[in-house]
N, C-alpha and C positions, 0 to 999 in steps of 0.2 A: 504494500500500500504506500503511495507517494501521497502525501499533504504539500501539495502547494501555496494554500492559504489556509486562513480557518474559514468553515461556515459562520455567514453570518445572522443568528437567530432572528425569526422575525419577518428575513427574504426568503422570501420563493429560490425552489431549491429542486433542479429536475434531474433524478437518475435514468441512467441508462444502462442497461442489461443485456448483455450478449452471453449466447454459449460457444466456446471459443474451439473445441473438443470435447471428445471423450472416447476412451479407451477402457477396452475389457481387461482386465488381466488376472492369472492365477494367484491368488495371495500365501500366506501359508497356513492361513486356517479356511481358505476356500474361495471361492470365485466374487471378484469384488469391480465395482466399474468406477472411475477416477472422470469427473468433470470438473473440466477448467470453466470457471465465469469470469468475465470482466464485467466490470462496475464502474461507471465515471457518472460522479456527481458534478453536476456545475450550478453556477448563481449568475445573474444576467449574460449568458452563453460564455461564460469563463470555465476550465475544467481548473474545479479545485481540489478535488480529489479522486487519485486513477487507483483500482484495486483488479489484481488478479488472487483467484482464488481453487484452490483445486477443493474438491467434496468428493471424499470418497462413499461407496455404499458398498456394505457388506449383503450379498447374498443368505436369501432365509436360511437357516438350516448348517449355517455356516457352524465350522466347531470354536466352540469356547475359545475368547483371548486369552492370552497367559497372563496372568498377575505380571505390572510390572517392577521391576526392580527398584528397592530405595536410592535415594542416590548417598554416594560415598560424601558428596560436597556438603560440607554443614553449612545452615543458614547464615547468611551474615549481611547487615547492611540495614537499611529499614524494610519494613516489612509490611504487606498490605494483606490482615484477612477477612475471606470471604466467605458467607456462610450461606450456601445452597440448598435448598431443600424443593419440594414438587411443587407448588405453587411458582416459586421462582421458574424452575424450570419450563413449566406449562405457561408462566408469561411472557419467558423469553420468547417459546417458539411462536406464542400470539403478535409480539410486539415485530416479532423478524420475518413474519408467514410464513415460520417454518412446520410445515405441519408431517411432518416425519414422526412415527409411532416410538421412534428410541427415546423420545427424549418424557414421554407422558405414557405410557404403557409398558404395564412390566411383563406383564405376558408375552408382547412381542419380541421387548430385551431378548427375554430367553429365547425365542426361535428365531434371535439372530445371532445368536453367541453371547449376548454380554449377560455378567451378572445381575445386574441393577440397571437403574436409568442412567442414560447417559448424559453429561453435563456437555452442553452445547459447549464445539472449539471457539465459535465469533466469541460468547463470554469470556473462556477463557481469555482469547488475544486483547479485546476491549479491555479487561481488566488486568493486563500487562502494560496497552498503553495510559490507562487512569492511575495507574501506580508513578508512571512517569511524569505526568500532567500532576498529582499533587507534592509533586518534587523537584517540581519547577521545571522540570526538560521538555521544552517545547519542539515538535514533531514536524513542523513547518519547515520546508524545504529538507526535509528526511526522507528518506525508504524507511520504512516501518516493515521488518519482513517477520514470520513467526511461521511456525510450525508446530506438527502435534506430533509429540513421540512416542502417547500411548492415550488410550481413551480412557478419560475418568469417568468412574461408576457409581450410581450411590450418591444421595443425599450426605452432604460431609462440610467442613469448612476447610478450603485449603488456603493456601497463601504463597502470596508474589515476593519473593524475591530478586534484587538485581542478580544479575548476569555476574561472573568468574572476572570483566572486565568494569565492572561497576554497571550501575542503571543507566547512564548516560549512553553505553554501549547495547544496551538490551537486560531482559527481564527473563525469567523462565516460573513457571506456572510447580508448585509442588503440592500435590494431594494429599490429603490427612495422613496416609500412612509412609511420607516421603520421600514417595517416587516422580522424579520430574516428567509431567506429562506437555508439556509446554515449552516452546522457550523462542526468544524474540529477537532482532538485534535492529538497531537504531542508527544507521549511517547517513550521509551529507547525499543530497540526490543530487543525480549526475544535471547540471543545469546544463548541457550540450544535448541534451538528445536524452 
């Protein structure tokens, strides 16, 4: 995600939605399909904000995630946390139209592999970059890039941490029982192209 400016509250504000790909591929717990979206926001036809995004979908039936691993890095730095629970969850996906059964049905979790509900990744990343924003590091003329390193499950409070290189360089996302499931980095956008 590139912030070229900030939105400004109040102005009309039009996105745009493309599907850019999408590719089948074997995973290792079963057959999963990878769409790329773009997203550009603009305010009186300025693009103020460019986002690509891949969503993966796991196939029904797929077998169970592995629990993933704590991490070795202990916390350090300020810390932002978050406490999730199914309402949240079920407003996120209202607030974002996402209307995918992992995130508000447990039943279906399970005939897709996961233990629990799954905690939306956009939350996650959102609240990687709001741990930045009340830390003063503003995102304007950055690549804001994140990824997800394992899906978090289950109503839980977890918390944001800076990055190995400080916040200023990125964030990573760590689950109640901490394993990093998140993690983000925050560089200068290429103003050439």
């Amino acid at each position: 995600m590139t912030t070229h400016q900030l939105l400004e509250i109040g102005k009309p504000a039009t996105k745009v939605m493309s599907v850019k790909k999408t590719v089948t591929k074997e995973g290792r717990t079963g057959p999963l399909t990878i769409t790329t979206v773009q997203q550009d926001i603009f305010q009186d036809r300025v693009l103020i904000i460019h986002e690509e995004q891949d969503i993966l979908y796991r196939a029904a039936g797929s077998d169970p995630i592995p629990r993933p691993a704590t991490s070795p890095t202990p916390l350090q730095g300020p810390t932002l946390d978050v406490s999730v629970d199914e309402r949240l969850l079920f407003r996120f996906s209202a607030l974002t139209y996402n209307a995918h059964r992992i995130h508000y049905d447990l039943d279906w979790c399970h005939r897709e592999g996961y233990v629990g509900l799954v905690i939306h990744g956009p939350l996650l990343a959102i609240m990687m970059g709001e741990h930045m924003r009340r830390n003063d590091i503003s995102i304007v003329d950055k690549v804001f890039d994140y990824r997800f390193t394992s899906p978090m499950t289950m109503p839980q409070t977890f918390s944001v941490v800076p990055s190995q290189n400080g916040l200023q360089a990125g964030a990573e996302v760590r689950s109640a029982a901490g394993a990093t499931c998140a993690i983000s980095t925050l560089a200068d956008a290429c103003l050439n192209g």
